[in-house]
N, CA, C, O and CB atoms as a CASP TS submission, in Angstrom:
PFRMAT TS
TARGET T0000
AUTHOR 0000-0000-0000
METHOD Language model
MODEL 1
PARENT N/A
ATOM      1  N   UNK     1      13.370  11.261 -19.111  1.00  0.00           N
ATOM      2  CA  UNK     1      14.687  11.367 -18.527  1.00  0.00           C
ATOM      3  C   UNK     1      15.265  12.729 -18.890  1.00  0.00           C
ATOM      4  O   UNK     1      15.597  13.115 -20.011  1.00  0.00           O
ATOM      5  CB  UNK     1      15.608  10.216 -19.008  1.00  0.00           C
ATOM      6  N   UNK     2      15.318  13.337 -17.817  1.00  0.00           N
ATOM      7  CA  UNK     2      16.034  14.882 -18.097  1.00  0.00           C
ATOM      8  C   UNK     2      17.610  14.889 -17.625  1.00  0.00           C
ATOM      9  O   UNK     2      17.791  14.485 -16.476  1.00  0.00           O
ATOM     10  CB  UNK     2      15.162  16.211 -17.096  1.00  0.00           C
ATOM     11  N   UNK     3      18.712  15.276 -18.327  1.00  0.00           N
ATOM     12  CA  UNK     3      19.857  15.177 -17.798  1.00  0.00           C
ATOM     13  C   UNK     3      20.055  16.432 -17.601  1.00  0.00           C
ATOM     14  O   UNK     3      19.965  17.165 -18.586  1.00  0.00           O
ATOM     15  CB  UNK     3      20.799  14.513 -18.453  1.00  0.00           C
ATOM     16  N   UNK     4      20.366  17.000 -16.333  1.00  0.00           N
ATOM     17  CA  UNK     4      20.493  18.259 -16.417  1.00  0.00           C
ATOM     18  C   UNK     4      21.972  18.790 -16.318  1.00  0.00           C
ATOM     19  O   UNK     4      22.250  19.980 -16.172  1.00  0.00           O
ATOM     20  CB  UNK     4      19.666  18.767 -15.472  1.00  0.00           C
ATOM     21  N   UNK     5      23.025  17.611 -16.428  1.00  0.00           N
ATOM     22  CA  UNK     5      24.555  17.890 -15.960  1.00  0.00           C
ATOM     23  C   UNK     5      24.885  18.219 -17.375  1.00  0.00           C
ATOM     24  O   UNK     5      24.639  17.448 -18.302  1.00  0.00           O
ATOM     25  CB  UNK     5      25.566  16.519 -15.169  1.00  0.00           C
ATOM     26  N   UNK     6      25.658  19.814 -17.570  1.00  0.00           N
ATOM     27  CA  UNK     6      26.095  19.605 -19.114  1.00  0.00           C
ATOM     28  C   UNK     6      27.229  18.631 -19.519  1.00  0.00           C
ATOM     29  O   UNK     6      27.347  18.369 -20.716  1.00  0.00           O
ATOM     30  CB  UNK     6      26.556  20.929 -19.662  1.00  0.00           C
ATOM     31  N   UNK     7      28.130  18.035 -18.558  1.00  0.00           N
ATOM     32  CA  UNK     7      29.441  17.510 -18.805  1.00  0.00           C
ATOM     33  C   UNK     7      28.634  15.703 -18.885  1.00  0.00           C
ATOM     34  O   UNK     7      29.160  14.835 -19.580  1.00  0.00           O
ATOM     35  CB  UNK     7      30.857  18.011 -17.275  1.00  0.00           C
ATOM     36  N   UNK     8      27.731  15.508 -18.307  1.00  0.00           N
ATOM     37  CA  UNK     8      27.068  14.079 -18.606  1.00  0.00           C
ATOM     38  C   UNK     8      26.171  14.262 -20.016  1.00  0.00           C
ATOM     39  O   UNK     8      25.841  13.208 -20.560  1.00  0.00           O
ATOM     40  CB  UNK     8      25.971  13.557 -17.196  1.00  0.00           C
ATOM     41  N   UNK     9      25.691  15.703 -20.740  1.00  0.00           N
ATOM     42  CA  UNK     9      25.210  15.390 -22.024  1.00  0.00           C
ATOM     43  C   UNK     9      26.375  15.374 -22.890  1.00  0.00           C
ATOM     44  O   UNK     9      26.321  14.470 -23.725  1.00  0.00           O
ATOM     45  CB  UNK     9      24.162  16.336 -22.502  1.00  0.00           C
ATOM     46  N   UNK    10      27.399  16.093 -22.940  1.00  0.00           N
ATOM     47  CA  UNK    10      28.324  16.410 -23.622  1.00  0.00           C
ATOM     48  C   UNK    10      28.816  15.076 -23.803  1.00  0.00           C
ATOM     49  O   UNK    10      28.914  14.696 -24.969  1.00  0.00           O
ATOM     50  CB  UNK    10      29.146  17.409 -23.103  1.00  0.00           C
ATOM     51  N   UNK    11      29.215  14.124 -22.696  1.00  0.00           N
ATOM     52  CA  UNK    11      30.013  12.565 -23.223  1.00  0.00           C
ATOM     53  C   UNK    11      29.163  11.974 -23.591  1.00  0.00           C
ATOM     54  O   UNK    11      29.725  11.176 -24.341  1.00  0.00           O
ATOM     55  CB  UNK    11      30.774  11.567 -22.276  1.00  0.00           C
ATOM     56  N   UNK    12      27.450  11.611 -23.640  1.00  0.00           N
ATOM     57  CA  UNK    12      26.908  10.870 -24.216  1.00  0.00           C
ATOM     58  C   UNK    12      26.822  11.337 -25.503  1.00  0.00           C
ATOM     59  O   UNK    12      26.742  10.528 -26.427  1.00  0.00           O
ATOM     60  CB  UNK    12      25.934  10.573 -23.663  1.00  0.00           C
ATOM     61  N   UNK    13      26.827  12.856 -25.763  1.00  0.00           N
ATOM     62  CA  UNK    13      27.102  13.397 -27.579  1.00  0.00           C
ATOM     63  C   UNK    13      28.286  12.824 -27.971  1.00  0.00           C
ATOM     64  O   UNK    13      28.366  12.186 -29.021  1.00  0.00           O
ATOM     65  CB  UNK    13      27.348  15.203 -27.933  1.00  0.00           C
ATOM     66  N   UNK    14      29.387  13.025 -27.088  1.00  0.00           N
ATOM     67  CA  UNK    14      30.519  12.161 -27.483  1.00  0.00           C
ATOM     68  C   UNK    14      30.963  10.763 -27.865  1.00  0.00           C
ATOM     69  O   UNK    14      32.022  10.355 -28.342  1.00  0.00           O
ATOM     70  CB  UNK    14      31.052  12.276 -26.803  1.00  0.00           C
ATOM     71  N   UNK    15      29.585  10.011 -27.433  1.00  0.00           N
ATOM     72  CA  UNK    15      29.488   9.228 -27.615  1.00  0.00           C
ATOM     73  C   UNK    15      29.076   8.453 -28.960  1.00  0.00           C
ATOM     74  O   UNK    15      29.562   7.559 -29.653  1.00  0.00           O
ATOM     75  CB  UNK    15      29.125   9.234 -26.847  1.00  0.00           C
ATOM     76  N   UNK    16      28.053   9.171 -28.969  1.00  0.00           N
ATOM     77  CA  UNK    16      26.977   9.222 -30.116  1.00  0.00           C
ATOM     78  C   UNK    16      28.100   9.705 -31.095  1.00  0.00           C
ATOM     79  O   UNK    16      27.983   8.998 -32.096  1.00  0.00           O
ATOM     80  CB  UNK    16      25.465  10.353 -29.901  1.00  0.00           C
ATOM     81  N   UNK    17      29.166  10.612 -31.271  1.00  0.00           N
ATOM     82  CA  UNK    17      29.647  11.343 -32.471  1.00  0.00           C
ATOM     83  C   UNK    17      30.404  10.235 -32.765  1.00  0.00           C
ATOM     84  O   UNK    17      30.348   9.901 -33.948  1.00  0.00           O
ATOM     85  CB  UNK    17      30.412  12.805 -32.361  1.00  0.00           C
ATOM     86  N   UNK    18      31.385   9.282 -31.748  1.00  0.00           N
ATOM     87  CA  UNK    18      32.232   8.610 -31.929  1.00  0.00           C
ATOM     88  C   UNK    18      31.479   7.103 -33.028  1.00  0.00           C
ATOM     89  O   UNK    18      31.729   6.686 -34.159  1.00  0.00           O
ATOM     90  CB  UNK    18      32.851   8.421 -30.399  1.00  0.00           C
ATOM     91  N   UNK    19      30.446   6.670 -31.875  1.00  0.00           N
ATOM     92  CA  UNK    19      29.807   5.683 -33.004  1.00  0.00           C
ATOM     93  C   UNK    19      29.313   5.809 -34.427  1.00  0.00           C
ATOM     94  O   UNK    19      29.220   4.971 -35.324  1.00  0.00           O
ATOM     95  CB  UNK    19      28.809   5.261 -32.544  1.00  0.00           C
ATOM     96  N   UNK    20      29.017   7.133 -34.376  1.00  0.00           N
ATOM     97  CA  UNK    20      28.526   7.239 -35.847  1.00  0.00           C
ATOM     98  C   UNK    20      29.749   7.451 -36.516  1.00  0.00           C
ATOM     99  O   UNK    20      29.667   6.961 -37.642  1.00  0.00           O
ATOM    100  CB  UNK    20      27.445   8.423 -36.185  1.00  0.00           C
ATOM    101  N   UNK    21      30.480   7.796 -36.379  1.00  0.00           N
ATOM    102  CA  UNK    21      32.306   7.721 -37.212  1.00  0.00           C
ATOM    103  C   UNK    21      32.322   6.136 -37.537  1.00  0.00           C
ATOM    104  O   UNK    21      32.026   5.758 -38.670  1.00  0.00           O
ATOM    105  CB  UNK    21      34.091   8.197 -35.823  1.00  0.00           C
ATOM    106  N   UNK    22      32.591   5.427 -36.754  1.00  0.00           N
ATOM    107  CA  UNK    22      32.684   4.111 -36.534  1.00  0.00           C
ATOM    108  C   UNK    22      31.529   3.537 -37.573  1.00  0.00           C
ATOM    109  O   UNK    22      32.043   2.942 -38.520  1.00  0.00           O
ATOM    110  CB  UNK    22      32.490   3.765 -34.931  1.00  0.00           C
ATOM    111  N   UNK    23      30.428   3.573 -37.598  1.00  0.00           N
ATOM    112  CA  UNK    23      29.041   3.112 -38.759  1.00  0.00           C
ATOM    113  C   UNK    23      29.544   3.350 -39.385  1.00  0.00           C
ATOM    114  O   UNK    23      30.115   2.482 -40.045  1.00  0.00           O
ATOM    115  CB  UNK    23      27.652   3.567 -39.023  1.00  0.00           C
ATOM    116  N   UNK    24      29.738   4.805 -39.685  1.00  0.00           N
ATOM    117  CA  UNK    24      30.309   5.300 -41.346  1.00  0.00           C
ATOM    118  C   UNK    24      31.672   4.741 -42.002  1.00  0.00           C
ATOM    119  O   UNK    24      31.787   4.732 -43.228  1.00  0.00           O
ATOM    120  CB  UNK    24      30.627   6.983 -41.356  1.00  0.00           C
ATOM    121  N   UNK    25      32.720   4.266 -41.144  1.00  0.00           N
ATOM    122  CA  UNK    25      33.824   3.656 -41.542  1.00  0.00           C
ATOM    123  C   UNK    25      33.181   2.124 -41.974  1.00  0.00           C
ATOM    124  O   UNK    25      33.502   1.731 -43.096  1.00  0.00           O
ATOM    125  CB  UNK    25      35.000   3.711 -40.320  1.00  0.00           C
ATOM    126  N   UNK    26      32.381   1.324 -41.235  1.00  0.00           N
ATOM    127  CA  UNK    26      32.342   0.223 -41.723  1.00  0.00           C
ATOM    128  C   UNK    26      31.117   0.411 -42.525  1.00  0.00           C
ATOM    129  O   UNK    26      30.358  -0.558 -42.512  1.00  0.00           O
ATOM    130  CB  UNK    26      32.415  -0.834 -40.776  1.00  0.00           C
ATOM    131  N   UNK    27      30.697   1.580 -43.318  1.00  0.00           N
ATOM    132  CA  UNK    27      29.933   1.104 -43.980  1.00  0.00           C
ATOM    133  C   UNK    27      28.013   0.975 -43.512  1.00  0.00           C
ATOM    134  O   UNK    27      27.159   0.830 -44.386  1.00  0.00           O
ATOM    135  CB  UNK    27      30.717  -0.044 -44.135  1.00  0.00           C
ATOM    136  N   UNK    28      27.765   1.042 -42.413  1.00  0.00           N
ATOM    137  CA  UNK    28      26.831   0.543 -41.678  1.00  0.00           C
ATOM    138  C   UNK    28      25.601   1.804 -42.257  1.00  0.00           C
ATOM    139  O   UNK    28      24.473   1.520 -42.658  1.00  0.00           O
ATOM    140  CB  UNK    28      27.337   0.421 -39.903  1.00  0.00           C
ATOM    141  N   UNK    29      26.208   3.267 -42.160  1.00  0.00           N
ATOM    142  CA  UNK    29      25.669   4.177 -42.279  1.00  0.00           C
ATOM    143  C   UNK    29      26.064   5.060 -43.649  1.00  0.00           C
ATOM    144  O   UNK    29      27.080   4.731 -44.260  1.00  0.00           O
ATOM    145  CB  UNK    29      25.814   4.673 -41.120  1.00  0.00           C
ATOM    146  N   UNK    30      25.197   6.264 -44.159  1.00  0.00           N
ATOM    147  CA  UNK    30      25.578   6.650 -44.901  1.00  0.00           C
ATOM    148  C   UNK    30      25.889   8.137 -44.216  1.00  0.00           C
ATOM    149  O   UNK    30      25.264   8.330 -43.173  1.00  0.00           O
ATOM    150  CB  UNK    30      24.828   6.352 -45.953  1.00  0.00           C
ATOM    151  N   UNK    31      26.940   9.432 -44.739  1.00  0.00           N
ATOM    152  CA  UNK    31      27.420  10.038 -44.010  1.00  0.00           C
ATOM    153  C   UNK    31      26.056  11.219 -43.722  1.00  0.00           C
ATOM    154  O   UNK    31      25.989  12.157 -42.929  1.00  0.00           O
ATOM    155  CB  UNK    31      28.831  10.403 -44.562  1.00  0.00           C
ATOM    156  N   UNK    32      25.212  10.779 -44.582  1.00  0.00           N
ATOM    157  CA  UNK    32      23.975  11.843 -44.597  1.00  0.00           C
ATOM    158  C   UNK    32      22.809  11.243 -43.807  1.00  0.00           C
ATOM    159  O   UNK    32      21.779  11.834 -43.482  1.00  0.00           O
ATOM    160  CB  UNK    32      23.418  12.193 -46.187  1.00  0.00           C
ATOM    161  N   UNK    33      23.205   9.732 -43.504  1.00  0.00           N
ATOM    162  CA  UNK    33      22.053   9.232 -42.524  1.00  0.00           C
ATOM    163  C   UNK    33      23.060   9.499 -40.569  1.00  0.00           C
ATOM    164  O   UNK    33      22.733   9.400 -39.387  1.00  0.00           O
ATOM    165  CB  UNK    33      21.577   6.917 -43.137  1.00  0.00           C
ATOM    166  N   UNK    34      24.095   9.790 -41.218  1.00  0.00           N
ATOM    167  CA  UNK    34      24.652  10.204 -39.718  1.00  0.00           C
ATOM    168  C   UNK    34      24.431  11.488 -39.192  1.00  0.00           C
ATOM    169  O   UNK    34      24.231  11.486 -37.977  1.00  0.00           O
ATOM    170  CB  UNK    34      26.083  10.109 -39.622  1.00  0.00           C
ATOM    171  N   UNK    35      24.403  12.857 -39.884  1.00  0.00           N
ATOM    172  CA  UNK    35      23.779  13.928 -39.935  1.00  0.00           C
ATOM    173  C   UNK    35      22.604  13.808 -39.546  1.00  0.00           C
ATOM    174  O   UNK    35      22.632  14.434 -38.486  1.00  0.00           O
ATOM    175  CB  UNK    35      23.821  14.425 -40.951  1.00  0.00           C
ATOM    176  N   UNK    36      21.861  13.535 -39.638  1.00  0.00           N
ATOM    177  CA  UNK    36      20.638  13.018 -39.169  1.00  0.00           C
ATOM    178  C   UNK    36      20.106  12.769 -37.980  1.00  0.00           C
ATOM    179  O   UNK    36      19.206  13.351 -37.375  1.00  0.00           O
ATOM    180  CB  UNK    36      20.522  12.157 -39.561  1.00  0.00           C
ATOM    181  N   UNK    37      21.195  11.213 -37.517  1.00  0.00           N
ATOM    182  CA  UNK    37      21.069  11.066 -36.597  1.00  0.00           C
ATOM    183  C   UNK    37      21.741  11.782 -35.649  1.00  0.00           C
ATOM    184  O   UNK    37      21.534  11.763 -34.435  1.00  0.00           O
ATOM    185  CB  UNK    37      21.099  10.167 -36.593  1.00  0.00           C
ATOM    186  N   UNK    38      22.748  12.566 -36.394  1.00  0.00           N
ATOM    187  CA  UNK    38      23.488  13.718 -34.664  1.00  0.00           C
ATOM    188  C   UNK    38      22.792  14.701 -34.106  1.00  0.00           C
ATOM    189  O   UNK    38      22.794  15.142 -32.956  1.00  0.00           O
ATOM    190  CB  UNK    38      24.901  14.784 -34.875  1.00  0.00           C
ATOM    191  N   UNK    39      21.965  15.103 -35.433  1.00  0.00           N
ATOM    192  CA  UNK    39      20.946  16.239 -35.130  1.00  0.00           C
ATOM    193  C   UNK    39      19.968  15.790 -34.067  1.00  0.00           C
ATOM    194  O   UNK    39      19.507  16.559 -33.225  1.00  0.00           O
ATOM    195  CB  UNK    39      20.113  16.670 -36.446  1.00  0.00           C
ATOM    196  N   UNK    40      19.656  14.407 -34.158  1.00  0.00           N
ATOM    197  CA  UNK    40      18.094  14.358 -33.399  1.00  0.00           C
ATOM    198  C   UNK    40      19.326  13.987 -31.780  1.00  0.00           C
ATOM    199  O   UNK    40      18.856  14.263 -30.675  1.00  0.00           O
ATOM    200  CB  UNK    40      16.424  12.512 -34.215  1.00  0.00           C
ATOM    201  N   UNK    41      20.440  13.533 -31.836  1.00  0.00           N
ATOM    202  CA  UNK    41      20.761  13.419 -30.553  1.00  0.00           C
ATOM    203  C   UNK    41      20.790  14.823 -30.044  1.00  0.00           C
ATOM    204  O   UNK    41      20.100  15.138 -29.075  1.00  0.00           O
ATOM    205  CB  UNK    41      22.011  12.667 -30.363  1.00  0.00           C
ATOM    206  N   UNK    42      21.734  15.868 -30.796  1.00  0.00           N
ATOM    207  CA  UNK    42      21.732  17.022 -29.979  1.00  0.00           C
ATOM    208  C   UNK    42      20.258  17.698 -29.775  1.00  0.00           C
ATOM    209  O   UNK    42      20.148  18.540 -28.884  1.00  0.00           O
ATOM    210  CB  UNK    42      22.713  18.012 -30.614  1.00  0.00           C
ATOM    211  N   UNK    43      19.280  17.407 -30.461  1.00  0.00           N
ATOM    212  CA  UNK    43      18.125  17.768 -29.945  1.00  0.00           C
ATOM    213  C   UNK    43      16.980  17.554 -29.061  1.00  0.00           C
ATOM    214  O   UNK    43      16.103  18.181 -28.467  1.00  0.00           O
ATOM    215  CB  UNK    43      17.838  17.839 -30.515  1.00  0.00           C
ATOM    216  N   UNK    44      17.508  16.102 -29.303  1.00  0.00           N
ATOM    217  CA  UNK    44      17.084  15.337 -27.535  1.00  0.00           C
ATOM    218  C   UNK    44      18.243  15.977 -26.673  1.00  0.00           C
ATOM    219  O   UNK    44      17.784  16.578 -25.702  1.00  0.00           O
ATOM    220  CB  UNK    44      17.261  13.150 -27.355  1.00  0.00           C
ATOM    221  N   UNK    45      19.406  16.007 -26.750  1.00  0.00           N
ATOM    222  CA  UNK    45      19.946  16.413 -25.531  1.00  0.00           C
ATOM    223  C   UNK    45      19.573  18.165 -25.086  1.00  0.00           C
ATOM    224  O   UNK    45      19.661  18.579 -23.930  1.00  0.00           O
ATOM    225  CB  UNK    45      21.594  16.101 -25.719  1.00  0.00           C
ATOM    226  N   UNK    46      19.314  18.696 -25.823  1.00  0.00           N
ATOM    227  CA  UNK    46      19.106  19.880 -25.754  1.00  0.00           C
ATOM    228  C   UNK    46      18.084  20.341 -25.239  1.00  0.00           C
ATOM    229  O   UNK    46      18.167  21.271 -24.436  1.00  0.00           O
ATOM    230  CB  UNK    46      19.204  20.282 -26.644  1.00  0.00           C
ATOM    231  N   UNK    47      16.875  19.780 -25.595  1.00  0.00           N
ATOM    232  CA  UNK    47      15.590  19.925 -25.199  1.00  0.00           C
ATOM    233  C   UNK    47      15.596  19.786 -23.714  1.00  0.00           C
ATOM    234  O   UNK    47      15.108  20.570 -22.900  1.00  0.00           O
ATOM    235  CB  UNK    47      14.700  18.968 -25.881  1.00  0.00           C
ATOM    236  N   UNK    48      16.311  18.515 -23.457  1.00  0.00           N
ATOM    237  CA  UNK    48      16.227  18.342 -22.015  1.00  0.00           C
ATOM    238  C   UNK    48      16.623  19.424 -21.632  1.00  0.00           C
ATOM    239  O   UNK    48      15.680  20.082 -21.192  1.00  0.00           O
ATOM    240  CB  UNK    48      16.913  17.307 -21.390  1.00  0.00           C
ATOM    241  N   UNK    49      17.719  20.022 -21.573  1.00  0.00           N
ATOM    242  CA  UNK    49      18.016  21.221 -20.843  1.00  0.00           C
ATOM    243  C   UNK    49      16.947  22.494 -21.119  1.00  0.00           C
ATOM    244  O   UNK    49      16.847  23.513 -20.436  1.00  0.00           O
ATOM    245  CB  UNK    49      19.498  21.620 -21.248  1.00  0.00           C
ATOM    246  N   UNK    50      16.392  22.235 -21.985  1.00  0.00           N
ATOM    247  CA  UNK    50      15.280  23.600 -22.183  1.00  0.00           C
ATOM    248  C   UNK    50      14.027  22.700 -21.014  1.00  0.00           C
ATOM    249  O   UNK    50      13.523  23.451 -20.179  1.00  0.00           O
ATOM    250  CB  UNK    50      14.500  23.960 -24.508  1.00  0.00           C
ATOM    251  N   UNK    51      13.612  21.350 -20.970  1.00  0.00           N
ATOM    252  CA  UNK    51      12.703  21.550 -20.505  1.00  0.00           C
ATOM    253  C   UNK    51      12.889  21.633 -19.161  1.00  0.00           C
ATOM    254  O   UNK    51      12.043  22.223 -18.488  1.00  0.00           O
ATOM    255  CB  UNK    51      11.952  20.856 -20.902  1.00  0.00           C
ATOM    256  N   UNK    52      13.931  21.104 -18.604  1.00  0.00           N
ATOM    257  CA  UNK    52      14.441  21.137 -17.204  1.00  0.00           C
ATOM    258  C   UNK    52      14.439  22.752 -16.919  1.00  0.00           C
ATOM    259  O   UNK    52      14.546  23.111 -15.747  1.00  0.00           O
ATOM    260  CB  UNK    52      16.044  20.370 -17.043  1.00  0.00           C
ATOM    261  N   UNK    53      14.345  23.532 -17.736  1.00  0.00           N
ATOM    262  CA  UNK    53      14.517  24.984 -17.214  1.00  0.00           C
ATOM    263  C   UNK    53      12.974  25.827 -17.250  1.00  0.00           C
ATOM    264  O   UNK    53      12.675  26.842 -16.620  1.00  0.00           O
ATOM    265  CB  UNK    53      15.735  25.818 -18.288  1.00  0.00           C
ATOM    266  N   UNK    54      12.307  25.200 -18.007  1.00  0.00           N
ATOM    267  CA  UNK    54      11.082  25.816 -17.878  1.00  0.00           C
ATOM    268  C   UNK    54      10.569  25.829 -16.454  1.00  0.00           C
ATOM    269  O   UNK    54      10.915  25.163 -15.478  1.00  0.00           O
ATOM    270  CB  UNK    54      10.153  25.180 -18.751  1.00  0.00           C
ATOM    271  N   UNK    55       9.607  26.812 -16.606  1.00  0.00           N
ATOM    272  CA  UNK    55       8.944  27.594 -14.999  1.00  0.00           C
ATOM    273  C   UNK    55       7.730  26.864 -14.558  1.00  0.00           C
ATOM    274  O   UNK    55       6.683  27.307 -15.030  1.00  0.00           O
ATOM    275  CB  UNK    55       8.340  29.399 -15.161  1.00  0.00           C
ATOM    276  N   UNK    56       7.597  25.521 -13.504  1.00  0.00           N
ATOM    277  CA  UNK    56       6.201  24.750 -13.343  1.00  0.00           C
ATOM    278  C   UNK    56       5.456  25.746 -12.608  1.00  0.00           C
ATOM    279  O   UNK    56       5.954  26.407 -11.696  1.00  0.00           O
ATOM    280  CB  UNK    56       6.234  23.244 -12.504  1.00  0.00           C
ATOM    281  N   UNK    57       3.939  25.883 -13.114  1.00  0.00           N
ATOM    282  CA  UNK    57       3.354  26.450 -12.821  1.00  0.00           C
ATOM    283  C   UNK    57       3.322  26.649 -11.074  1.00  0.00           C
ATOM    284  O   UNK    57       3.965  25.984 -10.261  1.00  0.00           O
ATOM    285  CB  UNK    57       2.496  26.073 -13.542  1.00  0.00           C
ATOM    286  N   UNK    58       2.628  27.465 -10.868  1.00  0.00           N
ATOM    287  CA  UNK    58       3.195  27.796  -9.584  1.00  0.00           C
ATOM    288  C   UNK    58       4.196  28.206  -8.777  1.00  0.00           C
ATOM    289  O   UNK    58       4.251  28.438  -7.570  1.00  0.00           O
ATOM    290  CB  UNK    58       3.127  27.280  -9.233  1.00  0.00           C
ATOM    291  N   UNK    59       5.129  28.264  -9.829  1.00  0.00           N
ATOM    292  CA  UNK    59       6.565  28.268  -8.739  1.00  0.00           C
ATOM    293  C   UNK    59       6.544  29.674  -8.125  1.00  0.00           C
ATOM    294  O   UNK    59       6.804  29.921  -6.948  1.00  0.00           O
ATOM    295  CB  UNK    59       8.285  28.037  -9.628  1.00  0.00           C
ATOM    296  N   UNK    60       6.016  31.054  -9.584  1.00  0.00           N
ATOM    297  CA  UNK    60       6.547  32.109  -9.000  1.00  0.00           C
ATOM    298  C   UNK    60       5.489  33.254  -9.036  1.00  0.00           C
ATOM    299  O   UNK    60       5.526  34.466  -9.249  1.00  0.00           O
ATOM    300  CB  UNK    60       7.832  32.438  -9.652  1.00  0.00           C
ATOM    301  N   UNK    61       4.307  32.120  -8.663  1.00  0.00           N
ATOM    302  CA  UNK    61       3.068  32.774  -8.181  1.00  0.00           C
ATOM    303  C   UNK    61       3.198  33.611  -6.715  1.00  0.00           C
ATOM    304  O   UNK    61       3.495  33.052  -5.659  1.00  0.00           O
ATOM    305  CB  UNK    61       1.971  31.597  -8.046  1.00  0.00           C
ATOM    306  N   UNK    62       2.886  35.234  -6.867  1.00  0.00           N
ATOM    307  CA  UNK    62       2.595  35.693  -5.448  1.00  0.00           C
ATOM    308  C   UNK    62       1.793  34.963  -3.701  1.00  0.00           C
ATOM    309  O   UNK    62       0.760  34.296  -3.638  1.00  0.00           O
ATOM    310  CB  UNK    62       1.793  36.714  -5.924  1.00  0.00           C
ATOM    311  N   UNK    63       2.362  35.232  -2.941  1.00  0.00           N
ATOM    312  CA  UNK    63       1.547  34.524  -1.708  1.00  0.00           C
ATOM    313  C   UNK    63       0.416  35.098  -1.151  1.00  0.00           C
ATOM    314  O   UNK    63      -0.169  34.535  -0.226  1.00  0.00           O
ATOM    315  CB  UNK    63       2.337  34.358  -0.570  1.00  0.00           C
TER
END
């Protein structure tokens, strides 16, 4: 799944930032297992946009 809209990765990070506040208030998480997990979201979200931008072979082969 590649999202390539930045304003549709941005609210699901928003999402993700809000719940992990929420874990960490009740306890669920620790504030260093939330770090953690924000990192690997922004890096799934990120990636997508790197891989959605990479060049498929062929594209900008001469005719």
């Amino acid at each position: 799944m590649i999202i390539k809209d930045p304003a549709i990765r941005a609210w699901i990070y928003g999402i993700f930032a809000a719940g992990a506040a929420v874990a960490v208030v009740y306890g669920l998480v620790t504030n260093e297992q939330v770090t953690v997990w924000l990192a690997l979201v922004a890096a799934v979200l990120g990636n997508g946009l790197a891989l959605a931008n990479v060049d498929k072979p062929g594209k900008h082969e001469a005719e």
